[in-house]
C-alpha positions as CSV (number, residue, x, y, z in Angstrom):
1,X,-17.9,-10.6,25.8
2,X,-20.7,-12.7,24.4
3,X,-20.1,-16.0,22.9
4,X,-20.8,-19.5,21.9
5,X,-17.6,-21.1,21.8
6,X,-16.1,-21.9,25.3
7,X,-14.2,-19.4,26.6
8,X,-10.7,-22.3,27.7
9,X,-9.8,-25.5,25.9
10,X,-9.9,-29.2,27.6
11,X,-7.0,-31.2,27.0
12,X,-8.2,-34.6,27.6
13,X,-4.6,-37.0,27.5
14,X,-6.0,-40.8,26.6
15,X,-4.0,-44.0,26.1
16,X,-4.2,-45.1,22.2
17,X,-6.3,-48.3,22.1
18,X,-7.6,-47.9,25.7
19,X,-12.0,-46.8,26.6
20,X,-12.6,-43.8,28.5
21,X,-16.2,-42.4,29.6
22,X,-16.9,-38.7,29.7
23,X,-19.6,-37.5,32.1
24,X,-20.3,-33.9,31.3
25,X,-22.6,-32.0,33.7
26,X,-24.4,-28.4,32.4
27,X,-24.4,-26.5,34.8
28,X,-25.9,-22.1,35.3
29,X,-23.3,-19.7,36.4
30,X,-24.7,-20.1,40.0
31,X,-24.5,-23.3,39.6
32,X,-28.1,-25.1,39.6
33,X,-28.2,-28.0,37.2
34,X,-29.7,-27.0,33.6
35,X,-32.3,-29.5,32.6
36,X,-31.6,-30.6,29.1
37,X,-35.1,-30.9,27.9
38,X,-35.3,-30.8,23.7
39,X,-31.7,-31.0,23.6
40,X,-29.6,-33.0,22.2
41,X,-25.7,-33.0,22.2
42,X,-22.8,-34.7,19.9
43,X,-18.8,-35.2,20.2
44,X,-16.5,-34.7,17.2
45,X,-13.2,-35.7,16.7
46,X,-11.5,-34.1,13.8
47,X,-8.0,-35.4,11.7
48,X,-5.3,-33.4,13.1
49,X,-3.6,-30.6,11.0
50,X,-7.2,-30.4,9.5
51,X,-8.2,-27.8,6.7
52,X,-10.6,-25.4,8.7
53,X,-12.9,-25.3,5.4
54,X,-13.1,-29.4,5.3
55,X,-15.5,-31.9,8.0
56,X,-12.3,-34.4,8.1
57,X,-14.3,-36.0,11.1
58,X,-12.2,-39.5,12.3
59,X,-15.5,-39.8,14.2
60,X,-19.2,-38.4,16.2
61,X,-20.2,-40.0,19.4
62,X,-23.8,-39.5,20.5
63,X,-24.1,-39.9,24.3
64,X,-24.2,-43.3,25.7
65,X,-26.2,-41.3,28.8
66,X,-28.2,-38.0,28.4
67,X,-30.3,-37.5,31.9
68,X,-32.6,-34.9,31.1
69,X,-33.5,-34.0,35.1
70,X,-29.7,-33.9,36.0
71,X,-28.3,-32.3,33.0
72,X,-25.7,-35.2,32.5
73,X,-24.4,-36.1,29.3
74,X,-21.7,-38.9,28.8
75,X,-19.6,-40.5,26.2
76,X,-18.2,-43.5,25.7
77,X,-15.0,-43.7,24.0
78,X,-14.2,-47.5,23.0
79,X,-10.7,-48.7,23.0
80,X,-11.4,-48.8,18.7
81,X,-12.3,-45.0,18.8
82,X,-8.6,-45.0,20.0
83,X,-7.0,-46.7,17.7
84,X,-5.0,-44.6,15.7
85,X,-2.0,-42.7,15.8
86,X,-0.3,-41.0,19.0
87,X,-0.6,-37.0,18.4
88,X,-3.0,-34.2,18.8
89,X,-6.5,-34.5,17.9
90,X,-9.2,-31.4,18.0
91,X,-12.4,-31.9,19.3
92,X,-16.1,-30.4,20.2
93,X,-19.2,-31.2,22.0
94,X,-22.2,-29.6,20.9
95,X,-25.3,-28.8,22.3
96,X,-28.2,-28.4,20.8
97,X,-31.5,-26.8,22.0
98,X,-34.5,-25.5,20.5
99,X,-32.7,-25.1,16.9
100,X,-29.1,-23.4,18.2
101,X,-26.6,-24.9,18.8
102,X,-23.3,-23.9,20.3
103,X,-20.1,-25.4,21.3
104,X,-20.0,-26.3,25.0
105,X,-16.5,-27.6,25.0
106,X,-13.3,-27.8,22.7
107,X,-10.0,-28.7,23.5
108,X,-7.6,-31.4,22.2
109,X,-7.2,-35.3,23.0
110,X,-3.5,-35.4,23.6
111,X,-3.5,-39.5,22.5
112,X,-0.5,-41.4,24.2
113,X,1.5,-44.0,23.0
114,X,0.1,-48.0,23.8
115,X,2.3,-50.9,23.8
116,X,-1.4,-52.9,24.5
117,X,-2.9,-54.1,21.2
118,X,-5.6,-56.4,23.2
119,X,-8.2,-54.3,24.0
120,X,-9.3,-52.7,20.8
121,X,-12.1,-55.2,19.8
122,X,-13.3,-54.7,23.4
123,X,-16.5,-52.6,24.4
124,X,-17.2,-51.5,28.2
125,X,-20.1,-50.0,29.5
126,X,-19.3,-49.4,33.0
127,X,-20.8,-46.1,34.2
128,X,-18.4,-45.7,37.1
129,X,-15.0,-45.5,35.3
130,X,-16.0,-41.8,33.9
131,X,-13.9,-39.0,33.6
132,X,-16.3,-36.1,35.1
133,X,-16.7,-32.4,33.5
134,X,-18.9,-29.3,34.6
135,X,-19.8,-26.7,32.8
Protein backbone atom coordinates (compact mmCIF):
# COMPACT_ATOMS: atom_id res chain seq x y z
CA UNK A 1 0.00 0.00 0.00
CA UNK A 2 1.26 3.53 -0.79
CA UNK A 3 0.32 6.46 1.23
CA UNK A 4 0.70 9.77 2.87
CA UNK A 5 -1.32 9.52 5.85
CA UNK A 6 0.29 7.45 8.69
CA UNK A 7 -0.55 4.18 8.63
CA UNK A 8 -1.72 4.14 13.20
CA UNK A 9 -3.02 6.98 15.20
CA UNK A 10 -1.17 8.62 18.43
CA UNK A 11 -3.18 9.18 21.26
CA UNK A 12 -1.46 11.72 23.17
CA UNK A 13 -3.52 11.90 26.87
CA UNK A 14 -2.58 15.67 28.40
CA UNK A 15 -3.81 17.37 31.54
CA UNK A 16 -6.26 20.48 30.56
CA UNK A 17 -4.29 23.64 31.49
CA UNK A 18 -0.95 21.86 31.98
CA UNK A 19 2.49 22.41 28.96
CA UNK A 20 3.78 19.46 27.34
CA UNK A 21 6.78 19.37 24.67
CA UNK A 22 6.70 16.99 21.73
CA UNK A 23 10.09 15.95 20.34
CA UNK A 24 9.39 14.18 17.02
CA UNK A 25 12.34 12.42 15.38
CA UNK A 26 12.15 11.43 11.28
CA UNK A 27 13.45 8.69 10.95
CA UNK A 28 14.04 5.96 7.19
CA UNK A 29 12.65 2.61 7.52
CA UNK A 30 16.26 1.30 8.44
CA UNK A 31 16.33 3.75 10.60
CA UNK A 32 19.14 6.52 9.77
CA UNK A 33 17.97 9.96 10.66
CA UNK A 34 16.37 11.97 7.72
CA UNK A 35 17.87 15.43 7.41
CA UNK A 36 15.11 17.89 7.24
CA UNK A 37 16.68 20.24 4.85
CA UNK A 38 13.82 22.71 2.87
CA UNK A 39 11.35 21.47 5.12
CA UNK A 40 9.25 22.72 7.14
CA UNK A 41 6.55 21.14 9.49
CA UNK A 42 3.25 22.40 11.45
CA UNK A 43 0.83 20.84 14.25
CA UNK A 44 -3.03 21.32 14.02
CA UNK A 45 -5.51 20.89 16.47
CA UNK A 46 -8.99 20.67 15.20
CA UNK A 47 -12.62 21.41 17.31
CA UNK A 48 -13.90 18.02 18.08
CA UNK A 49 -16.94 16.57 16.25
CA UNK A 50 -15.61 18.86 13.39
CA UNK A 51 -17.25 19.02 9.82
CA UNK A 52 -14.63 17.19 7.56
CA UNK A 53 -15.37 20.00 4.75
CA UNK A 54 -14.64 23.05 7.43
CA UNK A 55 -10.66 24.18 8.93
CA UNK A 56 -12.37 24.52 12.56
CA UNK A 57 -8.63 24.79 13.73
CA UNK A 58 -8.67 25.65 17.87
CA UNK A 59 -4.97 26.19 16.90
CA UNK A 60 -1.29 25.57 14.62
CA UNK A 61 1.97 25.26 16.41
CA UNK A 62 5.12 25.77 14.44
CA UNK A 63 8.07 24.01 16.07
CA UNK A 64 9.71 25.62 18.93
CA UNK A 65 12.97 23.29 17.66
CA UNK A 66 13.48 22.05 14.11
CA UNK A 67 17.28 20.53 13.91
CA UNK A 68 17.89 20.17 10.34
CA UNK A 69 21.17 17.58 10.91
CA UNK A 70 19.26 15.43 13.45
CA UNK A 71 15.79 15.46 11.93
CA UNK A 72 14.21 16.68 15.27
CA UNK A 73 11.17 18.61 15.28
CA UNK A 74 9.43 19.66 18.70
CA UNK A 75 6.45 21.49 19.95
CA UNK A 76 5.67 23.24 22.68
CA UNK A 77 2.25 23.03 24.00
CA UNK A 78 1.66 25.90 26.74
CA UNK A 79 -0.55 25.31 29.60
CA UNK A 80 -3.16 28.12 27.48
CA UNK A 81 -3.06 25.80 24.37
CA UNK A 82 -4.78 23.52 27.00
CA UNK A 83 -7.19 25.39 28.20
CA UNK A 84 -10.39 24.23 27.12
CA UNK A 85 -12.69 21.53 27.59
CA UNK A 86 -11.88 17.84 28.69
CA UNK A 87 -12.78 15.52 25.56
CA UNK A 88 -11.27 14.32 22.36
CA UNK A 89 -9.44 16.55 20.08
CA UNK A 90 -8.07 15.46 16.41
CA UNK A 91 -4.81 16.42 15.41
CA UNK A 92 -1.92 16.41 12.51
CA UNK A 93 1.59 17.16 11.98
CA UNK A 94 2.64 17.94 8.70
CA UNK A 95 5.60 17.89 6.82
CA UNK A 96 6.54 19.69 4.23
CA UNK A 97 9.33 19.30 1.67
CA UNK A 98 10.10 20.50 -1.64
CA UNK A 99 6.32 21.58 -2.37
CA UNK A 100 4.51 18.14 -0.81
CA UNK A 101 3.39 17.79 1.93
CA UNK A 102 2.02 14.83 3.85
CA UNK A 103 0.79 13.96 7.18
CA UNK A 104 3.47 12.39 9.30
CA UNK A 105 1.26 11.80 12.32
CA UNK A 106 -2.48 11.99 13.40
CA UNK A 107 -4.07 10.75 16.28
CA UNK A 108 -6.18 12.36 19.04
CA UNK A 109 -5.28 14.44 22.34
CA UNK A 110 -7.38 12.62 24.84
CA UNK A 111 -7.43 16.11 27.27
CA UNK A 112 -7.98 15.15 31.00
CA UNK A 113 -9.74 16.85 33.56
CA UNK A 114 -7.56 19.79 35.83
CA UNK A 115 -8.58 20.86 39.07
CA UNK A 116 -5.18 23.42 38.57
CA UNK A 117 -6.29 26.81 37.14
CA UNK A 118 -2.67 28.46 38.01
CA UNK A 119 -0.64 27.59 35.33
CA UNK A 120 -2.40 28.74 32.23
CA UNK A 121 -0.72 32.31 31.98
CA UNK A 122 2.49 30.34 32.33
CA UNK A 123 5.07 29.69 29.45
CA UNK A 124 8.02 26.97 29.85
CA UNK A 125 10.68 26.34 27.61
CA UNK A 126 12.53 23.63 29.06
CA UNK A 127 13.82 21.26 26.45
CA UNK A 128 14.22 18.26 28.74
CA UNK A 129 10.51 17.76 29.91
CA UNK A 130 9.61 16.33 26.15
CA UNK A 131 7.43 13.75 25.33
CA UNK A 132 9.72 11.83 22.49
CA UNK A 133 8.27 10.36 19.05
CA UNK A 134 10.03 8.44 16.04
CA UNK A 135 8.90 8.06 13.02
Amino acid sequence: MLSNVPSQETLLRLAARKSFALTVTVRAPNGSIIPLVDSSARLTVAKPNRDPKSSDVLFSLDPTVFNIEQGIIRFDFQAAHLDLPSREYPYEIVFESLGYSSIVVSGTIDLAPSVDFNSVGASFSDPSATGSLNL
